[in-house]
C-alpha positions as CSV (number, residue, x, y, z in Angstrom):
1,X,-11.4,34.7,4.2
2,X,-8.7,32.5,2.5
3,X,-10.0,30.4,-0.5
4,X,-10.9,26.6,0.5
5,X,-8.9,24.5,-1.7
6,X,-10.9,22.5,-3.7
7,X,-11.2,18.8,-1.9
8,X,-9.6,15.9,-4.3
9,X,-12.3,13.5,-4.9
10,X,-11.6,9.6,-4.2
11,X,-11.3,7.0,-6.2
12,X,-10.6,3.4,-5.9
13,X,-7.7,0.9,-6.8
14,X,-7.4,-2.3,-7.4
15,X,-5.0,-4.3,-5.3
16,X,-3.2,-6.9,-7.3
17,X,-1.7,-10.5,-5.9
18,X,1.8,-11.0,-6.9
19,X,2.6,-13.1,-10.2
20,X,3.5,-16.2,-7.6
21,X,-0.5,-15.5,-6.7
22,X,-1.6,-15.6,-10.2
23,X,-1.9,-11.5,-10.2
24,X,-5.7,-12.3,-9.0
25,X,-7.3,-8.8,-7.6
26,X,-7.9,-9.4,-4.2
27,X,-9.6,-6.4,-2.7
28,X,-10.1,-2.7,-3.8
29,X,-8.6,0.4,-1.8
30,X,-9.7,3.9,-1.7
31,X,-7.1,6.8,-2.2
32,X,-7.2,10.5,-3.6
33,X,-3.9,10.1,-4.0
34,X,-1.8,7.0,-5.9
35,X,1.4,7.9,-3.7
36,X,-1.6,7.4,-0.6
37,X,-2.0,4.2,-1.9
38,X,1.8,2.5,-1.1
39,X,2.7,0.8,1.7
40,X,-0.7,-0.1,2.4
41,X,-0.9,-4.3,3.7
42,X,-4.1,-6.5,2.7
43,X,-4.3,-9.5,4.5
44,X,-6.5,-12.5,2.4
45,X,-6.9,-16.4,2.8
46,X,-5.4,-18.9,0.8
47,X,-8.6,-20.4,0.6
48,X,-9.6,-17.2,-1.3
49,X,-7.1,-17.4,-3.6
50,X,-7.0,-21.3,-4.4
51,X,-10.8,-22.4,-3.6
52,X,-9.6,-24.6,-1.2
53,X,-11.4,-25.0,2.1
54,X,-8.6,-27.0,3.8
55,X,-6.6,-23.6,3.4
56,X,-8.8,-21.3,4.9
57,X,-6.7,-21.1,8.4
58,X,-3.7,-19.6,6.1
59,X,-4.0,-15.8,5.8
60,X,-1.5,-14.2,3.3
61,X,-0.3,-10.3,3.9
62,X,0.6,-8.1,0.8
63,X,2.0,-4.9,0.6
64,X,1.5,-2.2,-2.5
65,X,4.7,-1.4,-3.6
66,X,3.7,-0.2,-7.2
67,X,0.6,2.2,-8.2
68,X,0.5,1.4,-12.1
69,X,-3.1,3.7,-13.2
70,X,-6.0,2.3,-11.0
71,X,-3.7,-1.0,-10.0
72,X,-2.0,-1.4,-6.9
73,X,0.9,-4.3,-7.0
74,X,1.1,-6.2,-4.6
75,X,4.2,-8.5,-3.3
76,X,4.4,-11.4,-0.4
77,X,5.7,-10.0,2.9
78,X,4.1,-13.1,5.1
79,X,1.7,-15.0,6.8
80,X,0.0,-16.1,9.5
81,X,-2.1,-19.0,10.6
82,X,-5.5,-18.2,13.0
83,X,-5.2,-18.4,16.3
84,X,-7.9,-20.8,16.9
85,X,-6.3,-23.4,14.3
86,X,-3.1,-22.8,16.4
87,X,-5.0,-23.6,19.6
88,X,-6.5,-26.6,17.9
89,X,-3.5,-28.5,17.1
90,X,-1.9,-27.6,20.6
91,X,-5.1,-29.4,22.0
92,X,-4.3,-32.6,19.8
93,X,-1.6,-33.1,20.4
94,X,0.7,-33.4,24.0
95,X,4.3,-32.2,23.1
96,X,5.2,-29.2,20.7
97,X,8.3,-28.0,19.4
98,X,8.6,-24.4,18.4
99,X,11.5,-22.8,15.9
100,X,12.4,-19.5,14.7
101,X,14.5,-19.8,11.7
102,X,16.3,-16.8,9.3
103,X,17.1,-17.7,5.7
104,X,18.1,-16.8,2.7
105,X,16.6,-17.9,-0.5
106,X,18.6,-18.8,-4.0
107,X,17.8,-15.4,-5.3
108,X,18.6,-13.7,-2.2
109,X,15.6,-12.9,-0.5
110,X,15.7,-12.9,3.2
111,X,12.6,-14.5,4.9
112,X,11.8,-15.3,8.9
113,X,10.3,-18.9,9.4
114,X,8.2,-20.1,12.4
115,X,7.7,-23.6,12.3
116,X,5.8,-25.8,14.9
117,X,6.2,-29.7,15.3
118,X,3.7,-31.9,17.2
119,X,3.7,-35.2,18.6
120,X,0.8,-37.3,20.1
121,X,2.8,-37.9,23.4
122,X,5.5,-36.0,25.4
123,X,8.8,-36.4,24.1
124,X,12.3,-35.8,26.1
125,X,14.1,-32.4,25.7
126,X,16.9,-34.4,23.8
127,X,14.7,-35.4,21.7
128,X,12.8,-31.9,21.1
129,X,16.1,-30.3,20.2
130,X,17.2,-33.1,17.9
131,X,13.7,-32.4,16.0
132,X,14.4,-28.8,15.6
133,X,17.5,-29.0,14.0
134,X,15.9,-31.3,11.8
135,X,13.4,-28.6,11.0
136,X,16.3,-25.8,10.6
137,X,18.1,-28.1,8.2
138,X,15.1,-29.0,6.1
139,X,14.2,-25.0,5.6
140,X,17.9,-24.2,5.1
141,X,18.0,-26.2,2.4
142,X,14.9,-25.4,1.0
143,X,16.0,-21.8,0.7
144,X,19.2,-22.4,-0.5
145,X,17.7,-24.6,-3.8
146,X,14.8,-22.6,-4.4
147,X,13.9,-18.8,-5.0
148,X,11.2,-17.1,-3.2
149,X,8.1,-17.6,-5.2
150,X,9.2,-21.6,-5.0
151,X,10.4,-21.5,-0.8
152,X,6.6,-19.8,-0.3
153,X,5.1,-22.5,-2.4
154,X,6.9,-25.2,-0.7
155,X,6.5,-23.7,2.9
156,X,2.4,-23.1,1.8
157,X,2.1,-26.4,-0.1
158,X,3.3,-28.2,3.1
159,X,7.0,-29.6,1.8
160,X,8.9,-28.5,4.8
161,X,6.5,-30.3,7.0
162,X,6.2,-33.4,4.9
163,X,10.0,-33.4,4.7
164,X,10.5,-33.1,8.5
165,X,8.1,-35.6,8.6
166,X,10.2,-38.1,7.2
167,X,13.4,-36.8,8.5
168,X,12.8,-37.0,12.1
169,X,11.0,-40.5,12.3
170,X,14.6,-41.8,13.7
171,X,14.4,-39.5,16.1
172,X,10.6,-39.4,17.0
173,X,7.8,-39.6,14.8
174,X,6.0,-36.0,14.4
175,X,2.3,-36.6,14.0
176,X,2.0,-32.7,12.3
177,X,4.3,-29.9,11.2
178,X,2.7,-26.2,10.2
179,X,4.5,-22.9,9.5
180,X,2.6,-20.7,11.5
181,X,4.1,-17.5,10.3
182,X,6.9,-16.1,8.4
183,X,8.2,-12.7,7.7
184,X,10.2,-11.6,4.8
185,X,12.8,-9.8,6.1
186,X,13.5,-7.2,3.3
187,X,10.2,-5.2,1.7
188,X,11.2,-3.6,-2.4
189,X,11.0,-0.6,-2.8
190,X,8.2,1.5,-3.3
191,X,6.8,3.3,-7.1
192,X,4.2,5.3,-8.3
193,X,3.5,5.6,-11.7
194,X,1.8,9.0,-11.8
195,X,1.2,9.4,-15.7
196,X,-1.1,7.1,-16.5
197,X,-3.1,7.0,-13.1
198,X,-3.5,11.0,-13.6
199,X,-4.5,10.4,-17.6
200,X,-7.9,8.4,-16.0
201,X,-8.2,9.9,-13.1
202,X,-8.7,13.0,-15.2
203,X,-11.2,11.1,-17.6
204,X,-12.9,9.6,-14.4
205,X,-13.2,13.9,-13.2
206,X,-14.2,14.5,-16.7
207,X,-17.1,12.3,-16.9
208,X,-18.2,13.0,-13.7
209,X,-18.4,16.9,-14.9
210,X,-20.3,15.9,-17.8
211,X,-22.5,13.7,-15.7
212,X,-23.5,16.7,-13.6
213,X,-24.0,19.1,-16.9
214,X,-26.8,16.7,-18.3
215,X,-28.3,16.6,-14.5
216,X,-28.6,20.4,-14.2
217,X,-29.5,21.1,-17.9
218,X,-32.3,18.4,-17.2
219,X,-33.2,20.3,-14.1
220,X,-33.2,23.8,-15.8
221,X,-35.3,22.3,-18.4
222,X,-38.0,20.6,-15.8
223,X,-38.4,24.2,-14.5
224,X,-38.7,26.1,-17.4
225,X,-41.7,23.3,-18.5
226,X,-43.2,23.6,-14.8
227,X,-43.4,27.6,-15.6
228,X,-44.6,26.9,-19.1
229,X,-47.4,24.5,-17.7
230,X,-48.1,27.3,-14.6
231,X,-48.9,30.0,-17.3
232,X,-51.2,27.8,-19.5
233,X,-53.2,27.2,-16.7
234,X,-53.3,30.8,-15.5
């Protein structure tokens, strides 16, 4: 029979937020491989990574593009709001006004933006259209001034709503503006560090050798005092 090959044992990683995140760990990952490890996508609330509550309904979604030891880096490819927050504000209010917008930041990132205007009563198609460009101008120009780590901040922080807030009160006024998802549109590439994640996964293997040594010695020497006690008695 063909010799079993001997199965690599799993360990866990640390998945890292991006700098823009404060490089906070925000969930563990097991792997028995580093290279296993990339690629992978975490999704976590702002609210997790802030400590506010009034963020809760924004959910962030990383992707490990660097295994440095037991870490696994993490950078920004999106987010998402929940579906029942969506459904909330549609309920609200009685007109919305949906966009879909590609841009490119100072540093030349390219990100997909899905905004969403509402207003408390129904509003002409004119008038809908006018307020979408107003929406498409305010995250052009966002994008244009800022880098990435800035454009997320603003889009998270609520600036491009606040500006189109103030923008389109000529046209209408908008009683709410959310970014219900974006999407960047180019993901780095991907590296594995192998030398130093081997170095302690090798000291992890080591211990755990050493770990099972002192259990069987102890065992070995549990017996050999059970036989010792047997013959006392005899």
């Amino acid at each position: 029979m063909p010799e079993r090959k001997k199965k690599k044992q799993k360990i866990w990683y640390s998945l890292i937020a991006p700098s823009m995140f404060g490089k906070k760990k925000i969930a563990e990952t097991p792997a028995d491989d580093p290279e296993k490890v990339l690629g992978r996508t975490v999704e976590v609330s702002l609210q997790e990574l802030t400590g506010d509550f009034a963020k809760a309904h924004i959910k962030l979604i990383f992707k490990v593009v660097e295994v440095k030891g037991l870490e696994a880096h993490t950078v920004f490819i999106g987010h998402t709001t929940t579906t029942d927050y969506v459904k909330r504000m549609a309920r609200r209010h009685k007109s919305k006004i949906d966009g879909v917008f590609d841009v490119t930041t100072k540093d030349g990132k390219r990100i997909r933006v899905k905004p969403s205007a509402y207003t408390s009563k129904r509003i002409q198609t004119s008038q809908k259209k006018a307020i979408r460009a107003v929406m498409k101008q305010v995250i052009e120009t966002i994008a244009q001034n800022n880098t990435l780590e800035d454009f997320v901040k603003f889009m998270l922080d609520g600036e491009i709503g606040k500006q189109t807030y103030k923008l389109s009160k000529p046209i209408y006024p908008v009683k709410r503006v959310e970014v219900h998802k974006s999407e960047l549109l180019e993901v780095p590439k991907v590296e594995v560090k192998k030398e130093e994640e081997e170095e302690e996964v090798e000291e992890i293997e080591e211990e755990k050798e050493e770990e099972e040594g002192e259990e069987k010695e102890e065992k070995e020497e549990e017996k050999e005092k059970e036989k010792t006690e047997e013959k006392s008695s005899e």
